[in-house]
Structures are given as C-alpha cells and as structure tokens.
N, C-alpha and C positions, 0 to 999 in steps of 0.2 A: 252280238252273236246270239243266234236261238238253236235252242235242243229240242223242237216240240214241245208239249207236255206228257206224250207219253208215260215219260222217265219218273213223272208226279204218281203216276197209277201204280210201277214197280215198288214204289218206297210209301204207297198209302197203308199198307196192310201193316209196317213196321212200327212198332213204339216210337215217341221220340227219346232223342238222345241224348236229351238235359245241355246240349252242345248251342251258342249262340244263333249257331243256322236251321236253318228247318231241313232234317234229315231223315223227316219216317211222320207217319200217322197223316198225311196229307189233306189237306182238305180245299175245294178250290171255289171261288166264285168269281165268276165274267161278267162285266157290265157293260153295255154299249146304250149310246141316248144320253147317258148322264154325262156330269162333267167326271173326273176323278174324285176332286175336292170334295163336290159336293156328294159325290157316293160314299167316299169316308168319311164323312160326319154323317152323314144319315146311319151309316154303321154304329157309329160312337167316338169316332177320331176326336181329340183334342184338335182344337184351332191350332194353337199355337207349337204343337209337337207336330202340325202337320207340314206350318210353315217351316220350321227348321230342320226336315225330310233328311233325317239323322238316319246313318246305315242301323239296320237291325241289332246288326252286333253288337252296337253301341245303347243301345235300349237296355234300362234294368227292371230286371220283371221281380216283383214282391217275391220272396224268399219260399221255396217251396211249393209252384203255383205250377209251373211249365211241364205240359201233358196233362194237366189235372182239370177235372170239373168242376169250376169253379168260379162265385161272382165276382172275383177279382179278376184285375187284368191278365191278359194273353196276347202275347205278340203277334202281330202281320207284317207279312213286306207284300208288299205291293210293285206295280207299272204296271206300262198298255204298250198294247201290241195292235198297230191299225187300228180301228172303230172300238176297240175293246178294254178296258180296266180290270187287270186280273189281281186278287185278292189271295195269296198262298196263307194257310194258316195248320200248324199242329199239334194243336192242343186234345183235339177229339172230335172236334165240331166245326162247323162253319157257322160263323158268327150272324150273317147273313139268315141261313135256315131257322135256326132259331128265333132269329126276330119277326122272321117273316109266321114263321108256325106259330109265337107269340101274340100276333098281331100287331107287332110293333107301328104304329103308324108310321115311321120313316123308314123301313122298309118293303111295306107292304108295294107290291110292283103296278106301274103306271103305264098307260098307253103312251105310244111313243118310244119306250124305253125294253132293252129284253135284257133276262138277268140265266145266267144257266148257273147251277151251283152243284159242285159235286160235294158231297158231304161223308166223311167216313161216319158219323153216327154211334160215334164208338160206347156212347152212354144210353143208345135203343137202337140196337141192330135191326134193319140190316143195315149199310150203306144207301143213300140216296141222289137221286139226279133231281134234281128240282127245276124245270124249266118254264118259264113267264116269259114267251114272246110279244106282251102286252100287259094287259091288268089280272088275267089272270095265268096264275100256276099251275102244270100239271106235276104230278111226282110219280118214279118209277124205283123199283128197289134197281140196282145194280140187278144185270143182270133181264133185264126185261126194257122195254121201250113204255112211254109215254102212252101210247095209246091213239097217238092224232096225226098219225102220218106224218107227220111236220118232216121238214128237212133233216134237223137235228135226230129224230128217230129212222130214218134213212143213213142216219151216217152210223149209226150204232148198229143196224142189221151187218152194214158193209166192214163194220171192222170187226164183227165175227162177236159182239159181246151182248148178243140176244140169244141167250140160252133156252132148248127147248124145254118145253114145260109140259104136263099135265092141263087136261086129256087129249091134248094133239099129240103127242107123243107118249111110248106106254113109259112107265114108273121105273124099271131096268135101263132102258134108252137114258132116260133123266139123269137115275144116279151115275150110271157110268160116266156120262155126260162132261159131268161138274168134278168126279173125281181126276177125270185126265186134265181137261180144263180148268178150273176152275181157279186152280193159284193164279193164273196169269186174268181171272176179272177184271180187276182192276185200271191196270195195264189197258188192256184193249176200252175201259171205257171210257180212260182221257186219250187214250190216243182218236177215239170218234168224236167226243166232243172239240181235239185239236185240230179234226179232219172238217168239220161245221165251222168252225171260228176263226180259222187258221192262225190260233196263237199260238207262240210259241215264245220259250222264255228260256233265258241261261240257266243252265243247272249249277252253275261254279257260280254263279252270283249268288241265287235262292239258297245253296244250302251253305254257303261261308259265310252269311247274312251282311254282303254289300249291297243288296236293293234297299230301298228307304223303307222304313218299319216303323208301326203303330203300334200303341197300344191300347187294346179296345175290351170293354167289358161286356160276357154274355147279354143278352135280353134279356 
C-alpha cells in the first residue's frame, strides 16, 4: 500500500515525537542508479545491521540523541519504490545533504546516478531541495525551483510550491503571498517531488517504524 509522499511534507514542519516512528521533522532522500545496499553504506549503514533489516522500532538509539543535532547515531527506515531507494529520516537533517555539503566522498553524486533530497535543515534554515541528476547538484530553498528547467523544477511549478518572489512580483504580493500559503510549503514540495518520482510510501508503516531501520551517523 502507498500514500504518496505528500503526507511526509504535512508532518515535516513538526518536532519529532521521541516515539519509535518517525512522526514529524521529516526529511527525505531518493536514489535511483544505485543499488539500496550500496547507497546505505555509502550513507554510513553498518553491514551487518543492514543484513539483519530489523524494523525501526526495534532499533535502540543512545539515550537522549532522537531529534537532536548530533555525532551520534540517528535512526532511518528506509525502501524503494520502482527505480527509486527512499531514505525517511527525523532528526533535523538529512543525513545525505550533509555529507554531500561535507564533501563526504561517498556521497558526493555520480553520473549515472540521480539523488533528490528534501532536507528540513532544521540547524540552518531554510529547508532545502537538493537535486543531482548526475555529478553535479543543484540546490533550491523550499519554496523556489532549481533554476534549470529540469523536469523535477516543472513538477514543482505544477504543484503550486514556486512562490512568487521579489522583483517579479512587488513586496505586498509576496508577503501576503506566503502568509495565506505558506503553512502548506512543505506539503506541496514533496507532493511535486512524488509527482517527478512517482514514489510513494505507507504512512502506517514509516510512522509505527515497521519499515527496516538504520542507524547512521551525521558526516
């Protein structure tokens, strides 16, 4: 059963809820070209916590860590949807952006391969779209496109989550804008990136944490 991912954009703005599932603070990254495997150790996956693809729930995160910024581990649950390996994680961050802003060499992105990461950024606002349809990344704050026409910034016009900006539109148009809109950003940016990808994922799986879960340390 899938729900889209929309529903990931309603509950990204939310804390998490110290609850074994991931229930709020969202953060998401997509891989297609890779294998699974090998994109979760390149993330930081243990080997052998990846072969035994133990539900979430069942994961014990070090005492006082979950939601928090921090070099100690943070839980993921993970699967794929068609061509795709989605990554949910809500700690603050996406584990991915990080690394890749880092420089991390394993996950810095590869031709052949595209990575889309939605990031809430909770520790240097704003939120981010991070998209590498090849070796290189472009990034967009929530709220604005990429910049390269790409299909994926076509799916973001169409679900309505390109907010008008300064100086094509005047400064009153703007605020008002984002005040009527602007709770539902979120929302409308994973539902365009699930309108590009067409993934979609259970929401009764992701937040009771019966998908299989990692535990992976920042970059």
């Amino acid at each position: 059963m899938g729900d889209g991912i929309a529903w990931m954009g309603a509950l990204h703005p939310t804390p998490p809820s110290g609850t074994p599932g991931t229930t709020g603070g969202i953060s998401l990254t997509l891989a297609r070209g890779v294998g699974t495997d090998e994109f979760l150790i390149n993330l930081g996956a243990d080997f052998d916590e990846l072969a035994a693809r133990l539900p979430s729930r069942e994961l014990t995160l070090p005492a006082g860590q979950l939601g928090h910024h921090s070099p100690l581990p943070n839980c993921a649950v993970y699967g794929t949807c068609g061509e795709w390996t989605y990554v949910v994680e809500h700690w603050g961050m996406a584990t991915w952006a990080t690394g890749y802003q880092g420089k991390a060499a394993s996950m810095l992105p590869c031709e052949g391969e595209e990575i889309v990461c939605l990031t809430a950024n909770r520790y240097n606002p704003p939120a981010l779209i991070i998209h590498a349809p090849g070796a290189r990344a472009h990034r967009a704050d929530f709220g604005t496109d990429t910049g390269q026409g790409s299909p994926l910034d076509a799916a973001l016009h169409a679900a309505g989550a390109v907010y008008p900006s300064m100086p094509e539109a005047a400064e009153d148009e703007v605020v008002a804008y984002y005040e009527e809109h602007g709770a539902r950003l979120p929302e409308l940016v994973f539902a365009a990136v699930g309108a590009y990808t067409g993934v979609s994922a259970d929401q009764d799986a992701v937040r009771n944490g019966t998908l299989p879960g990692i535990l992976i340390t920042p970059a």
